[in-house]
C-alpha positions in Angstrom: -19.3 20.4 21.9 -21.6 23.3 21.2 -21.3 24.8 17.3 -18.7 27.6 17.3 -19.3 29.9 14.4 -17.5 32.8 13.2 -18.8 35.4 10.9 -16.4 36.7 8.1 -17.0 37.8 4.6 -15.0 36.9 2.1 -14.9 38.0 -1.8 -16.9 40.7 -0.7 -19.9 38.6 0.5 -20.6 37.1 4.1 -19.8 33.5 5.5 -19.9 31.7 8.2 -16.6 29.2 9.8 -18.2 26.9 12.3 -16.6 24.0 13.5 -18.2 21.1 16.2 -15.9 18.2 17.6 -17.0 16.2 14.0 -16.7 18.5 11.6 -15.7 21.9 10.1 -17.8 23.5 7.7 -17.8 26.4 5.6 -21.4 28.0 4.4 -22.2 31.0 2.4 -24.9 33.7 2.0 -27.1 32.9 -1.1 -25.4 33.2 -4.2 -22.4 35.2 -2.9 -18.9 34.1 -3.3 -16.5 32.8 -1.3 -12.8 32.3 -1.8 -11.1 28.6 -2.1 -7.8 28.4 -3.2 -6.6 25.0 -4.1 -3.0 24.1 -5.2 -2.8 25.4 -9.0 -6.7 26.7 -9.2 -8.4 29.6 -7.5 -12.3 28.5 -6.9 -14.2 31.6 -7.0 -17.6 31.6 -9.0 -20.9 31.8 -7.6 -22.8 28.6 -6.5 -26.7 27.6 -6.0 -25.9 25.5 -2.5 -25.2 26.9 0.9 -22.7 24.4 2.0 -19.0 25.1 0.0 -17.2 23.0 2.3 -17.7 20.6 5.3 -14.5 18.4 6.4 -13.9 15.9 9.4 -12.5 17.8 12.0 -9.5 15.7 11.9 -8.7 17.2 8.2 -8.1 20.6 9.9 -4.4 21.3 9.5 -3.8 24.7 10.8 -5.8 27.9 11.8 -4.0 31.3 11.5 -5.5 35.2 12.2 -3.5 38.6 12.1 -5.6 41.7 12.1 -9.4 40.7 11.6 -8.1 38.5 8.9 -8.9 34.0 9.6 -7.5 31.5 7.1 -8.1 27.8 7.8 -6.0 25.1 6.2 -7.6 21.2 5.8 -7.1 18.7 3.4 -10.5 17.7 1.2 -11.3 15.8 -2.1 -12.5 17.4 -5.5 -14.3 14.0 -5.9 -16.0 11.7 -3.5 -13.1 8.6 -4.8 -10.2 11.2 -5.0 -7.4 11.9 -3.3 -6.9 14.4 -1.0 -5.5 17.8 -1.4 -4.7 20.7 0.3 -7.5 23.4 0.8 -7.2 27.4 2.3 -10.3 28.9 3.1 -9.8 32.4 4.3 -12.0 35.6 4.7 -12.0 39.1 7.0 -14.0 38.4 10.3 -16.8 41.0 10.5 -16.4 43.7 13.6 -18.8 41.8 15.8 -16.9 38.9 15.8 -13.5 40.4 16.4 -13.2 40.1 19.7 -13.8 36.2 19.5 -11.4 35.9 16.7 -8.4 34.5 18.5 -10.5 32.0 21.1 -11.8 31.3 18.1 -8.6 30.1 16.2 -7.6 28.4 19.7 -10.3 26.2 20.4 -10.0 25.2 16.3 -7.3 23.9 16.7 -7.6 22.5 20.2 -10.8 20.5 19.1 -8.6 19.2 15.4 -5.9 18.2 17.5 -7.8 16.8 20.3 -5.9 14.2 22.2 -2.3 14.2 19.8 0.3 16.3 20.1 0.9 19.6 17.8 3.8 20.5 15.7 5.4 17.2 15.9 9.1 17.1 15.5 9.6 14.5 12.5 13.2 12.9 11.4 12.2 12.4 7.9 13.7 9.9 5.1 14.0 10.6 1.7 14.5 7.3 -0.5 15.5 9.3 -4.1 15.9 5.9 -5.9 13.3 3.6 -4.6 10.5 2.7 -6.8 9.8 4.7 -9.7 12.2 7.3 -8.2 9.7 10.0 -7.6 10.8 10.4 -3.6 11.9 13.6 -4.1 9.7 15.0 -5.5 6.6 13.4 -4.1 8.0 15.0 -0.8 8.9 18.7 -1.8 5.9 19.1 -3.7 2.9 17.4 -1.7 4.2 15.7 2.0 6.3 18.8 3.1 4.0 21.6 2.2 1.4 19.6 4.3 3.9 19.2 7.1 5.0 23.3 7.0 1.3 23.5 7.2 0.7 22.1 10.5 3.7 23.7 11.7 5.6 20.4 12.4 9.8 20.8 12.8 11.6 19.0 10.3 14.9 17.6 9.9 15.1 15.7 6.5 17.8 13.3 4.8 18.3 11.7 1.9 19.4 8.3 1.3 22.4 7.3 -0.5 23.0 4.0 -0.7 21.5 0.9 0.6 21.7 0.4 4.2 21.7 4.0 4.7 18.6 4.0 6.8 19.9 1.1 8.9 23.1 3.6 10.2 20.7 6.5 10.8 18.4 4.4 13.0 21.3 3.1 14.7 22.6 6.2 16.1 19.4 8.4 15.8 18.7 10.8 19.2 15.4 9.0 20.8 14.9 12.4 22.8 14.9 14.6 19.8 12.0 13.6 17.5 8.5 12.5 17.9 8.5 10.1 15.2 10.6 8.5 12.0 9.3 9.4 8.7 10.1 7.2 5.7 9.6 8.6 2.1 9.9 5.3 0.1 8.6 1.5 -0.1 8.7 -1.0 2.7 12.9 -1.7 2.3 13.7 1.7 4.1 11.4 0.6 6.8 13.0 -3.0 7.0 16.5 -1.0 7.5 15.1 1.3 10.3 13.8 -1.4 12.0 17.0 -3.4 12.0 18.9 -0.1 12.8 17.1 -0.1 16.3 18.9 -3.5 17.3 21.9 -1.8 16.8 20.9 1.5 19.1 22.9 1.8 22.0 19.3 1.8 23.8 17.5 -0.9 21.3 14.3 -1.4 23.5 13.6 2.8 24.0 14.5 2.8 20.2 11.8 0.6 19.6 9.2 2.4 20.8 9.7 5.7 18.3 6.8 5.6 16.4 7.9 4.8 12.3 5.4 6.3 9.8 5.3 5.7 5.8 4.8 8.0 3.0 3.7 5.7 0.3 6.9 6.1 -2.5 7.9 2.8 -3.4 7.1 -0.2 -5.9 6.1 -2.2 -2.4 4.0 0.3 0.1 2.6 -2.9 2.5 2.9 -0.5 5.6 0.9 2.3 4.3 -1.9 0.0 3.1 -2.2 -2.0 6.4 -2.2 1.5 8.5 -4.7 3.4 5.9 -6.7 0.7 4.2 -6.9 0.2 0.3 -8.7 3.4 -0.2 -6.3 6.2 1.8 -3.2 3.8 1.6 -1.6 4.8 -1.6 -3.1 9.1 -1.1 0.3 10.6 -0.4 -2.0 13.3 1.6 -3.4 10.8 3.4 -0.3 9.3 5.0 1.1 13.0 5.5 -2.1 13.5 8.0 -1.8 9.9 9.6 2.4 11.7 10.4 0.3 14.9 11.9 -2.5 13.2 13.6 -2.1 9.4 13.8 -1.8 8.2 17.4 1.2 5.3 18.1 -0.3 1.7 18.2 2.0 -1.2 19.4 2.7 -3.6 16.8 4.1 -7.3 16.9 7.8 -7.8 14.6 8.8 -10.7 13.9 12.6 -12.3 14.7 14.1 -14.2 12.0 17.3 -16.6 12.8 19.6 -17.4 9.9 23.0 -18.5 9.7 23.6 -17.6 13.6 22.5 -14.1 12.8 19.5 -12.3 14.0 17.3 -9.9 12.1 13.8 -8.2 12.5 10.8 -8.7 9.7 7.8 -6.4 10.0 5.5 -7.5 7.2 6.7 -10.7 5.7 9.1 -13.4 4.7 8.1 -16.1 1.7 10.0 -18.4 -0.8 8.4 -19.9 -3.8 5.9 -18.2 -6.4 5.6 -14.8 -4.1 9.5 -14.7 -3.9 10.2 -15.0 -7.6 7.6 -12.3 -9.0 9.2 -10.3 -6.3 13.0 -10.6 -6.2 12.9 -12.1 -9.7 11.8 -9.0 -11.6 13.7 -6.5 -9.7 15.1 -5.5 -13.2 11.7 -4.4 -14.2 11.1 -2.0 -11.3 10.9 1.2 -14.0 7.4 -1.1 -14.6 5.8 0.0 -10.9 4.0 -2.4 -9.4 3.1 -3.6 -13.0 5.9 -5.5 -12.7 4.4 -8.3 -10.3 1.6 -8.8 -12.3 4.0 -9.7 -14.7 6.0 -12.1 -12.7 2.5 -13.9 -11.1 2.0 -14.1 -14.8 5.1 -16.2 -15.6 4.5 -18.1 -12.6 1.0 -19.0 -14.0 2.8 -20.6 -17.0 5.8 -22.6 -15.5 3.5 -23.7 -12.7 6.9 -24.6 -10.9 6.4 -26.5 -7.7 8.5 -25.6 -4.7 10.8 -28.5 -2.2 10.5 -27.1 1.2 10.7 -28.9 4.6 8.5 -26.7 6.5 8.1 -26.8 10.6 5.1 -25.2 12.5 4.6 -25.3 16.3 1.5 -24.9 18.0 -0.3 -23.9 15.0 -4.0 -22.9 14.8 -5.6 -24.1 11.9 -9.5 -22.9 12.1 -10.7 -20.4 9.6 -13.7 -19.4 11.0 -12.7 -19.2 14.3 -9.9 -16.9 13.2 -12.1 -14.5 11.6 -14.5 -14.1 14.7 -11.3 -13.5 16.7 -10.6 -10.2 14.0 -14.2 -9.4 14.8 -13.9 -9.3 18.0 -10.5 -7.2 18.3 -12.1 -4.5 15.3 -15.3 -3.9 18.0 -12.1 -3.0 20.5 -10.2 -0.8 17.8 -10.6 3.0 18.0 -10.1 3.2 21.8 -6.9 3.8 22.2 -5.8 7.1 22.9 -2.5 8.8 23.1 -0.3 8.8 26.6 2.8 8.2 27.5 4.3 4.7 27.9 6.8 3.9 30.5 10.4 3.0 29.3 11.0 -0.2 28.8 12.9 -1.8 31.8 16.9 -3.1 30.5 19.0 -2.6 27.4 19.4 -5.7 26.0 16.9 -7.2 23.6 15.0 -10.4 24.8 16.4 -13.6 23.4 14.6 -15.3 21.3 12.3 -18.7 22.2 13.2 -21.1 19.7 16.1 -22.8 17.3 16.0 -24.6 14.9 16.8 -27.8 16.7 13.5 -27.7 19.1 11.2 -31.1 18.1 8.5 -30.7 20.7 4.6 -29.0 19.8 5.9 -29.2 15.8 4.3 -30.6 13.2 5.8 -30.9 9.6 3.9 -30.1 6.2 5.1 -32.4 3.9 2.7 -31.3 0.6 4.1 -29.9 -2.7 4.4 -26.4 -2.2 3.2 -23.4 -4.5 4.8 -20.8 -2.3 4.9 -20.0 1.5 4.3 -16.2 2.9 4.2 -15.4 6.2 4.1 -11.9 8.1 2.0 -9.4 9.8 -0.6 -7.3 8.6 -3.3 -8.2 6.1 -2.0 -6.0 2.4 1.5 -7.3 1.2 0.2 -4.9 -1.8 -2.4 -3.1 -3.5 -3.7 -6.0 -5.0 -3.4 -8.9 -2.4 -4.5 -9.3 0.9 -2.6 -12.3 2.0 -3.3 -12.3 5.9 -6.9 -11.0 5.8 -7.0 -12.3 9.4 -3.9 -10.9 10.5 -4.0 -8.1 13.5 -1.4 -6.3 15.0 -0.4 -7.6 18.3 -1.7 -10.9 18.7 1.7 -12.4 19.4 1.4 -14.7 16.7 2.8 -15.0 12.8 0.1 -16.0 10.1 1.7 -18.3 7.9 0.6 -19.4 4.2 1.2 -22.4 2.6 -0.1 -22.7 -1.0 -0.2 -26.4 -2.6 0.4 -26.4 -6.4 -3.0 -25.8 -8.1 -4.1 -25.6 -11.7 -3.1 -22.8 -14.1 -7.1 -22.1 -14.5 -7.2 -21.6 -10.5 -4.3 -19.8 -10.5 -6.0 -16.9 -13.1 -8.8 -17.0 -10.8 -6.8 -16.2 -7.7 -6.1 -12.9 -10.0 -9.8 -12.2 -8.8 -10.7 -10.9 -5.6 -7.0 -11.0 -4.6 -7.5 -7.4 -2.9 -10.0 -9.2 -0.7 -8.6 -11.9 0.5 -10.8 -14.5 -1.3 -8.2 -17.0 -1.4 -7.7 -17.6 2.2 -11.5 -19.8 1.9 -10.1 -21.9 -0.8 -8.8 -26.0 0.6 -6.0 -25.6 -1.0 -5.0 -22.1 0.9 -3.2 -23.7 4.2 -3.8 -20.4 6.6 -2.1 -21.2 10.0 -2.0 -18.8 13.1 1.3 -20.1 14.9 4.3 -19.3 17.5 7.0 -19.8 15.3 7.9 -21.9 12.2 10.8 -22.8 10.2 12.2 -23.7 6.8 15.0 -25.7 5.3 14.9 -25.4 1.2 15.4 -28.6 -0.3 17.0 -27.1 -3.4 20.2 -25.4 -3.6 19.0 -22.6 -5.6 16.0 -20.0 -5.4 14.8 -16.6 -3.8 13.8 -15.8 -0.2 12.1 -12.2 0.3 11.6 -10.6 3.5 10.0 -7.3 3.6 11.0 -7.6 -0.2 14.6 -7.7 0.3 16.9 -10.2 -0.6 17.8 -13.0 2.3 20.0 -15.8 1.6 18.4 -19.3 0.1 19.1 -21.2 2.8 17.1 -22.9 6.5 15.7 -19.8 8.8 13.4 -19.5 11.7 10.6 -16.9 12.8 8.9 -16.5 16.3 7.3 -13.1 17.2 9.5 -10.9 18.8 8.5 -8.4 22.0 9.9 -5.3 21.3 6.5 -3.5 20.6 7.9 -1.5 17.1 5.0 1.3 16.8 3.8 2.7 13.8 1.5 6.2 14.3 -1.9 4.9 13.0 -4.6 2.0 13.5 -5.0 -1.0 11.1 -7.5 -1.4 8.9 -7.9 -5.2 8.2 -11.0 -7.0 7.6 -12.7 -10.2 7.4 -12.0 -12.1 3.9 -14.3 -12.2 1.4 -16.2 -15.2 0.9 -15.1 -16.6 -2.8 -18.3 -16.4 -5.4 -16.8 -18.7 -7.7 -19.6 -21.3 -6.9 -22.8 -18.6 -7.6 -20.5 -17.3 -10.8 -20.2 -20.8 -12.3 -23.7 -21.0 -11.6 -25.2 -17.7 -13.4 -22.9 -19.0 -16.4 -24.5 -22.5 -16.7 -28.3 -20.9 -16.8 -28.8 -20.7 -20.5 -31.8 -18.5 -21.8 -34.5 -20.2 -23.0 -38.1 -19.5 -24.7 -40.8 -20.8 -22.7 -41.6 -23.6 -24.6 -38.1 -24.6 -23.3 -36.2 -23.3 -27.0 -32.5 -21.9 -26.2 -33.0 -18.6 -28.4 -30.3 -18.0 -31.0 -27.7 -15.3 -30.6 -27.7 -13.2 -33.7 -25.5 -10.9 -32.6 -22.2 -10.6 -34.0 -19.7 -10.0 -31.9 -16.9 -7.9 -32.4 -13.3 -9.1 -31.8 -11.6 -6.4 -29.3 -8.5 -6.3 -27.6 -9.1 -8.0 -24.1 -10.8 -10.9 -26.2 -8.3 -11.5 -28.2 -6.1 -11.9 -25.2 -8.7 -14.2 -23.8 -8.1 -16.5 -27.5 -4.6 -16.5 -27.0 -4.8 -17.9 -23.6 -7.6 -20.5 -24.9 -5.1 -21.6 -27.1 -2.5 -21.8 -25.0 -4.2 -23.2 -21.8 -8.0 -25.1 -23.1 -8.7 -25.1 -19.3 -8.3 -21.3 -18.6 -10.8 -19.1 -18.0 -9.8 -15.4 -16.9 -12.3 -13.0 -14.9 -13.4 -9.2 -15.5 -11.0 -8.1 -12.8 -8.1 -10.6 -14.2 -8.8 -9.0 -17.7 -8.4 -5.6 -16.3 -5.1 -5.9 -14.6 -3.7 -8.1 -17.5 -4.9 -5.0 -20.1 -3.2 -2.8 -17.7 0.2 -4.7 -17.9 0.1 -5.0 -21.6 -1.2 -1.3 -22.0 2.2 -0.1 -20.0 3.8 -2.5 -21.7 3.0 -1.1 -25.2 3.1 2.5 -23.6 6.7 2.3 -22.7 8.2 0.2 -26.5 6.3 3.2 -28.5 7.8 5.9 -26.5 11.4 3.8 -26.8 10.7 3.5 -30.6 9.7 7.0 -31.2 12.8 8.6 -29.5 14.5 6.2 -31.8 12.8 7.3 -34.9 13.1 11.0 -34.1 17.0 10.2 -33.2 16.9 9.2 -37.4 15.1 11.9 -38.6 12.6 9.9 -39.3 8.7 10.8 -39.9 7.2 7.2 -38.8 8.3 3.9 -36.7 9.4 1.3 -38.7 9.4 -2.3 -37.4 13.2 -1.6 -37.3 12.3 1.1 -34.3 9.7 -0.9 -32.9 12.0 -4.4 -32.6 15.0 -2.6 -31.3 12.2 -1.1 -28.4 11.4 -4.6 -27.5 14.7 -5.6 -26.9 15.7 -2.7 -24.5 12.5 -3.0 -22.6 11.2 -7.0 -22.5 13.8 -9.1 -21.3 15.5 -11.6 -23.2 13.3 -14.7 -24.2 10.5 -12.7 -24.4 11.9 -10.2 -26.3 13.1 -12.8 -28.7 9.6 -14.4 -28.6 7.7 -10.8 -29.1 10.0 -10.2 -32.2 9.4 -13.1 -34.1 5.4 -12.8 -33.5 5.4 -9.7 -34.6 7.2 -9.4 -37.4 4.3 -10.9 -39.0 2.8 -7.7 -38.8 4.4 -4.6 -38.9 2.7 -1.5 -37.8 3.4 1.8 -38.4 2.8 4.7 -36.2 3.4 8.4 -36.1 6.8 9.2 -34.8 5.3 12.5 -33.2 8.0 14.9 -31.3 9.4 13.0 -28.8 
């Protein structure tokens, strides 16, 4: 596509709007001014560059003229690792480019919208209670601005009680929306999912495109469809609604108890389940509130009975990762058309039971935890199927044998990139179907990150072809660099007459080595990396956050001008939970600290 330029001046001095089939960019005369306005600052000062603003075309939300006057609408970042945020640029076209003006505006938005749909009609789900509860107002204040933006049609609910989603998706008019928004975590999505089984027309239901704004403690979908950089940018996942095209994705059917449901990210029992389901009373903690649970696990170390079944399994880790390879040169091709309806009503049955003996095998190891699922994040900070892809037709299945408490730190590190799927004890299977019979009576089972009952289930793919408007954004696991780390940390420095030099420095006790003593003394054989250190500092730091702002509301309920330890252990035992609240009291009421009550 040839450069399209338009010539406007705006703040008084000229401009130029040009826009190719990559980009959109704004440039201004030498020193002059041009006017930005982004939400809650106006830009306007001169600047030495010519260049004030050049966006993928695919940012472009809207372009609007009345009377000589052009504003454009796109979505930028203040800084390269920001998130993005809405940007106007606007300016009165000069008289030689008037008559151009509204071809102008046309093609914009032609080229920005270039194979997709405009002004998508959206059914959109507002989950007011999930995760931190900031729905609401994560939606009014950045997702549907960005949505009146781009001119979509919006009819918007919010949920009341659980299961909610799960009615609306059951009787929800396939004809009169272009796609299913959810405003929450991964649980609204589970129910929507499930709701289409339900539909009168389950298969057609099946293939309205279901889109997530990232709102909840657990926000697997949005990471898998955006990647770890855009995944959690609320703007982000608003654009991927506008502009994302529908890509076919592989559910999963899960048998239990005679009763059929759908998965579309994952199912496990063990560790995973119990940081997840077991510290649902810490959710006020965000997703702080795993770290803590892996963190208990770390110390009990609990292994898990479990008969597990696998049929047809693929087992080879390298050959798995060339397959991603291969299927990531084919990604990006798709484009949008229309598919033909699916032919009958009923869904397909399913290809197993939990009876069948032939092409299984049995893993008969003690067991850490198992996860299976679809889709490599299960969170912000784990990767568990870095292999996974999207319609393979298979599950990837983990089976984690019991390890050490030092490995178990370690896995802490490089989580986010998958570095555990190289280690031996990381069983990583590619399979048709498997199931599980608990050999305990008691214990947690989390699919999608609700609660299922503790009891024998199955799981085999299931062909309905859910869609979800985006493409994925796995990628190969990163090799572990344990080995080369152990390595740097055994080369001493030396003299060259072979002398270790002596370290005179004296080193200063701070906080994150002090936690580093206290696991020394607890565990001899645990070490703890940078990035372990850094998410353990970030627990404890919201940890200590959340008792001083308890204690100060309690002080300033007294009337009084500083915390006493009285303040600070009736804090603990609102926030921690009970034997570690006990335990925090009595190790620190060795020490009491003061600090000022302030205004709260």
């Amino acid at each position: 596509m040839a450069l399209q330029t338009l010539n406007v001046t705006s703040n008084g001095a000229p401009a130029t709007f040009t826009f190719s089939d990559v980009s959109f960019v704004v440039k201004r005369a030498e020193s002059s001014k041009v006017m930005v306005y982004i939400p809650r600052a106006f830009i306007d000062r001169p600047r030495t560059g010519k260049t004030k603003l050049d966006v993928p075309l695919q940012r472009v939300l809207w372009a609007e003229h009345s009377e000589g006057h052009v504003a454009v609408h796109v979505l930028a970042k203040r800084a390269r690792e920001g998130h993005l945020v809405r940007v106007k640029v606007e300016g009165t076209v000069q008289e030689s480019d008037r008559n151009k003006l509204s071809e102008w505006t046309e093609a914009l938005l032609d080229a920005a919208y270039a194979g997709v749909k405009r002004q998508r009609r959206l059914f959109v789900l507002v989950n007011p209670h999930g995760g931190a509860g900031k729905a609401k107002s994560i939606f009014k204040t950045k997702v549907e601005p960005i949505f009146s933006i781009a001119r979509c049609s919006l009819e918007v609910v919010y949920t009341t009680h659980h299961g909610h989603a799960l009615e609306i998706a059951a009787e929800l008019p396939l004809d009169k929306y272009d796609a299913l928004i959810s405003v929450s975590g991964d649980g609204i999505i589970h129910e929507l999912y499930n709701g289409f089984t339900k539909h009168k027309e389950p298969l057609k239901a099946f293939q309205m495109p279901i889109a997530p704004i990232p709102a909840g403690s657990g926000n697997g979908l949005s990471l898998n469809l955006l990647g770890l950089e855009e995944g959690l940018d609320i703007s982000a996942a608003a654009l991927n609604v506008i502009k994302g095209r529908p890509m076919a994705i592989d559910l999963l059917s899960l048998l239990q108890g005679g009763k059929r449901s759908f998965s579309f990210m994952s199912q496990c029992l063990g560790l995973m389940a119990d940081l997840d389901l077991g510290t649902e009373h810490l959710r006020w903690m965000g997703s702080n509130r795993f770290v803590y649970g892996y963190l208990r696990a770390v110390v009990s170390r609990k292994a898990h009975p479990l008969s597990i079944s696998i049929k047809a399994p693929q087992t080879d880790k390298n050959k798995m990762v060339e397959n991603l390879l291969a299927s990531r040169a084919e990604a990006g091709k798709a484009v949008e058309v229309e598919r033909p309806a699916p032919e009958g009503s009923a869904l397909p049955e399913m290809q197993n039971s939990l009876k069948d003996a032939d092409g299984w095998i049995t893993f008969d190891k003690p067991v850490l935890y198992l996860y299976a699922g679809k889709g490599p994040f299960v969170s912000r900070d784990l990767m568990q199927f870095p292999v996974s892809m999207p319609n393979d037709g298979t599950v990837d299945l983990v089976i984690q044998e019991r390890m050490s408490r030092k490995d178990m730190i370690q896995a802490m590190d490089s989580a986010e990139k998958g570095a555990a799927y190289w280690r031996d004890s990381c069983h990583y299977f590619k399979t048709q179907a498997y199931r599980v019979k608990p050999l305990k009576s008691e214990g947690y089972f989390s699919v999608d990150g609700e609660t299922f009952p503790f009891e024998e289930f199955l799981v085999e793919p299931a062909s309905t072809a859910g869609k979800a408007p985006a493409s994925t954004a796995s990628k190969a696991p990163a090799k572990s660099e344990t080995a080369s780390r152990s390595m740097k940390k055994t080369a001493s420095s030396k003299t060259e007459d072979g002398e270790k030099k002596k370290r005179r420095k004296v080193r200063k006790e701070t906080y994150s080595s002090y936690i580093y003593k206290v696991l020394r003394q607890v565990h001899p054989d645990t070490g703890i990396s940078n990035k372990a250190m850094a998410i353990l500092n970030s627990f404890v730091n919201d940890i200590f956050e959340r008792i001083a702002t308890e204690a100060s509301k309690l002080a300033s309920y007294s009337k009084k001008s500083t915390i006493s330890s009285r303040e600070i252990q009736t804090a603990v035992r609102l926030i921690l939970p009970g034997e570690l609240a006990k335990h925090a009291i009595s190790e620190g009421t060795k020490s009491v600290t003061k600090f000022s009550a302030g205004s709260n």
